[in-house]
C-alpha positions in Angstrom: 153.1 81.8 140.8 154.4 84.9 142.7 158.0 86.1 142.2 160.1 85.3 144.8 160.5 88.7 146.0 156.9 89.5 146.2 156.6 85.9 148.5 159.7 87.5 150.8 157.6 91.1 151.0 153.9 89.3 152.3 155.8 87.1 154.8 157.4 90.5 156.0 154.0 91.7 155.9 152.0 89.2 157.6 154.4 89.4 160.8 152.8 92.6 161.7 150.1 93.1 163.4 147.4 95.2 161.2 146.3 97.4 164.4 149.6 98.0 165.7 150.6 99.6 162.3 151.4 103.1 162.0 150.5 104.6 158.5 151.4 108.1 159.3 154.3 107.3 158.7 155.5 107.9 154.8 158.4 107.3 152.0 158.4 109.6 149.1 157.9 107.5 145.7 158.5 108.9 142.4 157.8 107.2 139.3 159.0 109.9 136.5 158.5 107.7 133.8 154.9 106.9 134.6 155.1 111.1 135.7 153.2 109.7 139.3 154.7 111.2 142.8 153.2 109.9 145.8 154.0 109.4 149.5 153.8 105.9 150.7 152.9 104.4 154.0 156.6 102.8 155.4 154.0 99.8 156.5 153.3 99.0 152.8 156.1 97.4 151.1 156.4 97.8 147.3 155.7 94.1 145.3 156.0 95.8 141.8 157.3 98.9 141.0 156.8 100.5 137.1 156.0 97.7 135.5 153.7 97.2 132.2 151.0 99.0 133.4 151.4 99.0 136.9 152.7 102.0 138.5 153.3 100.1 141.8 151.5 97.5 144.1 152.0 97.4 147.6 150.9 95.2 150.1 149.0 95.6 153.4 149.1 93.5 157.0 145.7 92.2 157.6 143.8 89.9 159.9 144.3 86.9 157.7 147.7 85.7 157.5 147.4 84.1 154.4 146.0 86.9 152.3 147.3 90.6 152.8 145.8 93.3 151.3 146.6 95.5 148.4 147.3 99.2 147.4 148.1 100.3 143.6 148.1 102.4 140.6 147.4 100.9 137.5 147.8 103.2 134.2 145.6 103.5 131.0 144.0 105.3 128.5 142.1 108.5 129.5 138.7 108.3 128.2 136.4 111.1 127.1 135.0 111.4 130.3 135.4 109.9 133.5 131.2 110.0 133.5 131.7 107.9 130.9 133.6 105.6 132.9 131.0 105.8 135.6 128.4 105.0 133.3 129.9 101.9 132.0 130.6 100.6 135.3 126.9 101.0 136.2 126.3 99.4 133.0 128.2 96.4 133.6 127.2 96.0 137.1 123.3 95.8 136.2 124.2 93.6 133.7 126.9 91.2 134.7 127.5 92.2 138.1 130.5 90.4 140.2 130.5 87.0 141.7 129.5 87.1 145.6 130.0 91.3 145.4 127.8 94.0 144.8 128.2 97.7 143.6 128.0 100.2 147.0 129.8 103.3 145.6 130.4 104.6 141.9 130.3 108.5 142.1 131.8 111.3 140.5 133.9 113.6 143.3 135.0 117.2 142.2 136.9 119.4 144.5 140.3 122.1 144.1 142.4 119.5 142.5 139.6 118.6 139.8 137.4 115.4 139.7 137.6 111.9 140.5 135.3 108.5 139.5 134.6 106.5 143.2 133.6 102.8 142.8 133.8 100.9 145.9 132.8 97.0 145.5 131.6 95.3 148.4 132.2 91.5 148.4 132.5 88.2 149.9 135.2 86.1 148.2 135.0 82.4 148.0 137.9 81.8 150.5 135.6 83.8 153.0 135.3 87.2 154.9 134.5 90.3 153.8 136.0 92.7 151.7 135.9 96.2 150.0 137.2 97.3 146.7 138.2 101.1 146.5 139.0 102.1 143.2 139.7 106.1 142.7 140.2 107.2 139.2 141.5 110.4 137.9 142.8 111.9 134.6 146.2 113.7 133.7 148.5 114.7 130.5 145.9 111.9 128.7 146.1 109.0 130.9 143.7 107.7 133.2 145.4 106.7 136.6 143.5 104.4 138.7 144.3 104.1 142.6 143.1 100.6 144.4 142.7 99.8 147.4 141.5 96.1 148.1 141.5 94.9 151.8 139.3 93.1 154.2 136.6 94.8 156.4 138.6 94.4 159.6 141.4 96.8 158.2 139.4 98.9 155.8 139.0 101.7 158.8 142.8 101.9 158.8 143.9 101.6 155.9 141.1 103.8 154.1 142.4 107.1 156.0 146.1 106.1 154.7 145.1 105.3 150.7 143.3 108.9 150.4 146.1 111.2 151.7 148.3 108.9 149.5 145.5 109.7 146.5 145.3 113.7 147.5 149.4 114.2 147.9 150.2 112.7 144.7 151.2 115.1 142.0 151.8 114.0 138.3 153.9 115.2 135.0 153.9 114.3 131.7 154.6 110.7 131.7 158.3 109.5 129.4 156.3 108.3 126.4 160.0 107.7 124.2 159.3 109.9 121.5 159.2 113.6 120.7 157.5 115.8 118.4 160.0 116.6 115.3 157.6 118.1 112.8 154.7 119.4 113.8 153.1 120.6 110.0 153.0 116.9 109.4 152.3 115.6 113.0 156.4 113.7 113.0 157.1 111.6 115.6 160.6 110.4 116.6 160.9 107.3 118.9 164.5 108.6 120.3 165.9 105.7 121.7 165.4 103.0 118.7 165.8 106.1 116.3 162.4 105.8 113.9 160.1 108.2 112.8 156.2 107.8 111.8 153.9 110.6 111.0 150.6 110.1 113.3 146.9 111.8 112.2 145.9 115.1 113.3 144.9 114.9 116.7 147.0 111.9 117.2 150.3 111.6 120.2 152.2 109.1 121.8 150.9 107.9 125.1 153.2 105.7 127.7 152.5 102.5 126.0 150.7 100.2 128.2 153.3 97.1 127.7 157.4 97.7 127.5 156.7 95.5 124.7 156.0 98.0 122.5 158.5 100.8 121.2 156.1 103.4 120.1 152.3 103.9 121.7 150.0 106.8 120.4 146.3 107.5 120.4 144.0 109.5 119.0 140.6 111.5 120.8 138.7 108.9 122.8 135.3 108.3 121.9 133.4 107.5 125.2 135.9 104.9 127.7 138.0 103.6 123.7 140.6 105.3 122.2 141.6 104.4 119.0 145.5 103.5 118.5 148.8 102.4 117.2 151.4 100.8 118.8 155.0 100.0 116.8 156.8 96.3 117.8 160.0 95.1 116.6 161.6 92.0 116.7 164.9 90.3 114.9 165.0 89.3 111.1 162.5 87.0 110.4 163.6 84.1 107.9 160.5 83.8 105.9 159.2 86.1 102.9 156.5 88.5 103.2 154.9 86.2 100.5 155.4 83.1 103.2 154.5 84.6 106.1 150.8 85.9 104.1 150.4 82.2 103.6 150.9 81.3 107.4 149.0 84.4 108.5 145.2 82.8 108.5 146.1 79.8 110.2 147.9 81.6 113.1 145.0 84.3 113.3 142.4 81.9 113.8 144.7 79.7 116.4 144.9 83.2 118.0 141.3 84.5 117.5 138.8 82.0 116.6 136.3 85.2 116.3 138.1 87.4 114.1 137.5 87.9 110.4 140.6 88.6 108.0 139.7 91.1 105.6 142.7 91.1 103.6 145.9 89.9 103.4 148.5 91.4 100.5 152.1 92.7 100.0 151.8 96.3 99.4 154.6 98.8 98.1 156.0 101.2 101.3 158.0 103.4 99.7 161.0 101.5 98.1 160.3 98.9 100.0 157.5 96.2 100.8 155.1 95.5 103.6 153.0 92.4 104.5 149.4 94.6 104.7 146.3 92.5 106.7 143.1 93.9 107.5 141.7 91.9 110.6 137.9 92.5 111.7 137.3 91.0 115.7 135.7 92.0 119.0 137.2 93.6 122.2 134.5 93.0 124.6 131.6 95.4 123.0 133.7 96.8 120.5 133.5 95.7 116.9 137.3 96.5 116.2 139.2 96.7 112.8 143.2 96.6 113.0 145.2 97.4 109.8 148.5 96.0 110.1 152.2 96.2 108.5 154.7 94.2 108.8 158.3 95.1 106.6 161.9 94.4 106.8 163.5 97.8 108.2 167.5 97.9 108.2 168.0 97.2 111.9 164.9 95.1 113.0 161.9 93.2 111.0 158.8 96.2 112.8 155.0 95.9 113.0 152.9 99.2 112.8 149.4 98.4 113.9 146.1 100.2 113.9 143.5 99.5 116.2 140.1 101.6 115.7 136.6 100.6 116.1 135.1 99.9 113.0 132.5 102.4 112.5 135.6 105.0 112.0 137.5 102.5 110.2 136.6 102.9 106.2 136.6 106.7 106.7 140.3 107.0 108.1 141.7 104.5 106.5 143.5 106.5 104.0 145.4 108.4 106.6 146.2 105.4 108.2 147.7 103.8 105.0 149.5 107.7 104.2 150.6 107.1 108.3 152.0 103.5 107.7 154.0 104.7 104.5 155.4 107.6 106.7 157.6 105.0 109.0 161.5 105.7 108.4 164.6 104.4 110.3 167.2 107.0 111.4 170.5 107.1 111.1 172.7 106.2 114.9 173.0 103.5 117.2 170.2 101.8 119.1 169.6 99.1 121.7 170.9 95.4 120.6 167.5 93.9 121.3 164.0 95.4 120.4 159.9 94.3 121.7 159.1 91.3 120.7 156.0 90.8 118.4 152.6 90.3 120.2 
């Protein structure tokens, strides 16, 4: 159900009249933790602003009083090519395709500022009428930003002219990942706020995580539209051993993933401590993905360290992953109360 807040912006939005609108008319937005700064029609109120993954969503007046329109930038993973984006997308468009739509547009556009991926969905949604899905990807500091614009046919005219000079006048920085580079000869990370350190594979750096669950987000090179990763959660003091929570683990997994396979599940030495080591083999859409996992007891906070990688790299890596796992140290100083949850 949508927030209360978001319900309050679309009636404000549906009072106005779509033609009478006048987009020229802009706001500066800055976003320096997602390192996005745009100019935003005054017409298009925000509904979410930096959250998760979601750089902002606005919403647009339309014809249809009952459904406005939508503007946004989602963040991700930057892949090894936005080709190889298009390609996928062609892929999955021959192959599955998208109820009552079809594929008009999916293009690469280069120009001054560099190049973009173009994939415009025509559609007729099941509520009726007829829409158009403009979604403008680009690629900056290693994250893929993705600019959509989703409205009906009888604003598209409009609203099309105001969502590319919002797309062309934003600028972006180096997005607030939470951590900085301490060591480079060993590739040492410190998260700065919750005061840990954990020393990442060559060719390996944090990334803005894309949940607020997480404390720490890195990847390494992508490999076509996946890039392998680790992401660092935290939550408080569990009551059970490591021994009782291995004995719980392979009941929870499957309630969680029917599909996935546990390779192993062991305590493990850390350093001078212990750590709760599972091997998990599963799918992530065409992926055949293996995630090595460790879950210890720290000082402050009980922390997983998890490795996803698909699992044709897996057995070749995996003893940097393990030498990366044993790396993880809690600093000395004072951190938040409350940490991420554990997914």
């Amino acid at each position: 159900m949508p927030s209360p807040l978001v319900v309050l912006l679309a009636l404000q939005v549906l009072t106005q009249q779509p033609g009478a609108v006048d987009l020229s008319a802009t706001e500066p937005f800055d976003a320096p933790k997602y390192g996005v700064a745009t100019k935003l029609p005054k017409a298009w109120p925000l509904a979410v602003r930096e959250k998760d993954d979601q750089v902002f969503v606005a919403l647009i007046a339309q014809n249809d009083a009952a459904r406005p329109g939508v503007a946004a930038c989602e963040l991700g993973l930057a892949p090894s090519s936005l080709d190889d984006y298009r390609t996928r997308i062609d892929r999955n468009a021959r192959d599955r395709g998208r109820p009552n739509g079809k594929l008009a547009v999916n293009r690469i556009v280069k120009d001054d500022k560099g190049e973009r991926l173009e994939t415009i969905w025509e559609f007729h949604p099941a509520t009726g009428g007829f829409w158009r899905e403009v979604v403008v990807r680009t690629v900056a500091h290693r994250q893929l930003y993705s600019f959509t614009l989703n409205v009906e046919d009888a604003v598209y005219a409009t609203a099309r002219p105001a969502f590319d000079a919002l797309v062309a006048v934003t600028t972006f920085s180096p997005p607030n990942t939470g951590a900085d580079l301490l060591t480079r000869s060993a590739n040492r990370w410190v998260q700065r706020e919750y005061k840990f350190t954990l020393d990442l594979p060559e060719g390996w750096s944090p990334v803005l995580a894309p949940s607020e669950v997480a404390l720490l987000f890195a990847n390494g090179p992508s490999h076509g539209v996946w890039s392998d990763n680790v992401l660092v959660l935290a939550h408080a003091h569990s009551k059970l051993s490591l021994d009782e929570q291995a004995k719980e683990l392979p009941a929870l997994l499957k309630q969680e993933d029917p599909n996935s396979e546990l390779v192993s599940c062991q305590v493990v030495p850390q350093g001078k401590i212990e750590a709760l080591e599972t091997i998990v083999r599963t799918r992530r859409g065409p992926f055949s993905m293996t995630v090595i996992e460790r879950k210890f007891r720290g000082d402050r906070f009980d922390y997983e360290v998890k490795y996803t990688l698909e699992t044709e790299r897996f057995e070749a890596l995996a003893p940097t992953l393990r030498k990366s796992l044993d790396s993880f140290r809690e600093l000395p100083g004072v951190v938040p109360g409350g940490a991420g949850k554990a997914a």
